[in-house]
C-alpha positions as CSV (number, residue, x, y, z in Angstrom):
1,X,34.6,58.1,121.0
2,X,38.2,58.3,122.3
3,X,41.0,60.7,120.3
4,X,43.5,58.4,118.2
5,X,46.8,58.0,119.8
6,X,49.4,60.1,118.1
7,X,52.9,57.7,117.1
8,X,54.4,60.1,119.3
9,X,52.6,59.2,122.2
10,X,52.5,55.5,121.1
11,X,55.9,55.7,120.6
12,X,56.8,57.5,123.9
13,X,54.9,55.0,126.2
14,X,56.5,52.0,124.5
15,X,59.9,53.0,124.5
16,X,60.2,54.4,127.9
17,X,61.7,52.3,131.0
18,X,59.3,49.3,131.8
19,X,60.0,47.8,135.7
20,X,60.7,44.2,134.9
21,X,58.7,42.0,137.3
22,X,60.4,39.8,139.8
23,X,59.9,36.9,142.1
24,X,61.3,36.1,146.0
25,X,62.4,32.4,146.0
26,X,64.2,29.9,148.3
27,X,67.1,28.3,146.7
28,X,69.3,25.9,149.5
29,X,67.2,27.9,152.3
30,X,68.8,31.3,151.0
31,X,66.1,34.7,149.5
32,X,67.0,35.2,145.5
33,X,65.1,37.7,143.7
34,X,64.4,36.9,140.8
35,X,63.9,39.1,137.6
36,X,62.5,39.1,134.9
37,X,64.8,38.7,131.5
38,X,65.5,41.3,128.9
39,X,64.4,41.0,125.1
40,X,68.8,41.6,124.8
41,X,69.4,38.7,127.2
42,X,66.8,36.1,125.6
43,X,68.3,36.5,121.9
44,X,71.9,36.0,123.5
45,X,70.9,33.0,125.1
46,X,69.3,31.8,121.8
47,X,72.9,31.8,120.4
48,X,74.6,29.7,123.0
49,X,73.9,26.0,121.9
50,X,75.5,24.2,124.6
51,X,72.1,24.0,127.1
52,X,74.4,23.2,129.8
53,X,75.9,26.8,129.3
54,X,72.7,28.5,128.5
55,X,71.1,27.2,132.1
56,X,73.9,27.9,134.5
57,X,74.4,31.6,132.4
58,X,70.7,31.8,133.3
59,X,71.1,31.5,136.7
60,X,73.9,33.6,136.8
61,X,72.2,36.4,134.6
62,X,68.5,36.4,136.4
63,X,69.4,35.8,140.1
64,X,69.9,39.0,142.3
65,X,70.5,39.7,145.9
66,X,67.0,40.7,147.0
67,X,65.6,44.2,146.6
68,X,69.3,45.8,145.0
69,X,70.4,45.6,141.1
70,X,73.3,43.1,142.4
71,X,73.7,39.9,141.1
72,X,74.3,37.5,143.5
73,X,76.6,35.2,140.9
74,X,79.7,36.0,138.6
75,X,81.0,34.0,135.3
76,X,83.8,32.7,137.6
77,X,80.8,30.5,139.3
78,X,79.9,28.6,137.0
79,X,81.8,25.2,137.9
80,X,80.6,25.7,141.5
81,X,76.8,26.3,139.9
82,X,77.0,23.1,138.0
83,X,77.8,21.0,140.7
84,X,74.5,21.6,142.4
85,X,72.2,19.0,143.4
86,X,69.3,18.9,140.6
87,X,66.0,19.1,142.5
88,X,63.1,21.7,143.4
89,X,65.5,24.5,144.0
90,X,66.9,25.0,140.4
91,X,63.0,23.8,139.4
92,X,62.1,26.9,141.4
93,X,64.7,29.0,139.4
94,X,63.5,27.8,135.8
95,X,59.7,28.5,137.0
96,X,60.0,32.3,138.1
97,X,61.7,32.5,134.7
98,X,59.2,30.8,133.0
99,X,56.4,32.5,134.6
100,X,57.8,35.9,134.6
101,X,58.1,35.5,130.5
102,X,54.5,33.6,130.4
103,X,57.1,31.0,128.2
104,X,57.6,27.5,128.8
105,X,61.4,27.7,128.0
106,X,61.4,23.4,127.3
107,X,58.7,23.6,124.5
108,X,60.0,27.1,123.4
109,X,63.2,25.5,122.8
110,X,61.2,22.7,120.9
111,X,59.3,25.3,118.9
112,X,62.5,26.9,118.0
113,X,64.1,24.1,116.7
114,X,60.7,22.6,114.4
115,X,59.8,26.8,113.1
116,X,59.4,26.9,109.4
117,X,61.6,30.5,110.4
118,X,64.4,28.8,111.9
119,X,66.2,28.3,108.2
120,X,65.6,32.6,107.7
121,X,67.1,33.6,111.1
């Protein structure tokens, strides 16, 4: 029989620095890591209702130059963002998120909006 963990030692391993996990893609023939998004940056998004907003902030939040802690975009790209072609490379984007989370953001966002907690929140 194994000695109980102590809340000390519970609370030490649960609070300390966790690596977040990231993905290599191709988006328009170029490397983007990927990585994986905070518990801090998925309740922000929650509060931005425009989904046009929410995706392109996701891009621009998640998408780093490969193997640093830079992000490849800025706020100022957003207009340029949104005039990209809609196809398998910004599918590519919303499935490394996705996969990283283990949530399907579409029926998330569906679950969200039919929760018997959505009124407390």
């Amino acid at each position: 029989m194994s000695a109980k963990t102590t809340r000390n030692e519970l609370r030490t391993k649960l609070l300390s620095s966790h690596k977040a996990k990231s993905v290599l893609i191709n988006v328009f023939g170029a490397e983007v890591e990927i990585k994986q998004p905070t518990l801090a940056s998925i309740l922000a998004a929650q509060t931005v209702e425009d989904e046009k907003t929410r995706s392109v902030d996701m891009i621009i939040e998640y998408a780093y130059v490969p193997g640093t802690n830079e992000r490849v975009f800025e706020k100022a790209d957003k207009a340029a963002i949104l005039e990209w072609p809609f196809g398998e490379d910004l599918i590519a984007i919303q499935n490394a998120i996705s996969a990283m989370t283990g949530v399907d953001i579409t029926n998330a966002e569906e679950d969200m909006l039919t929760s018997p907690l959505k009124e407390q929140s």
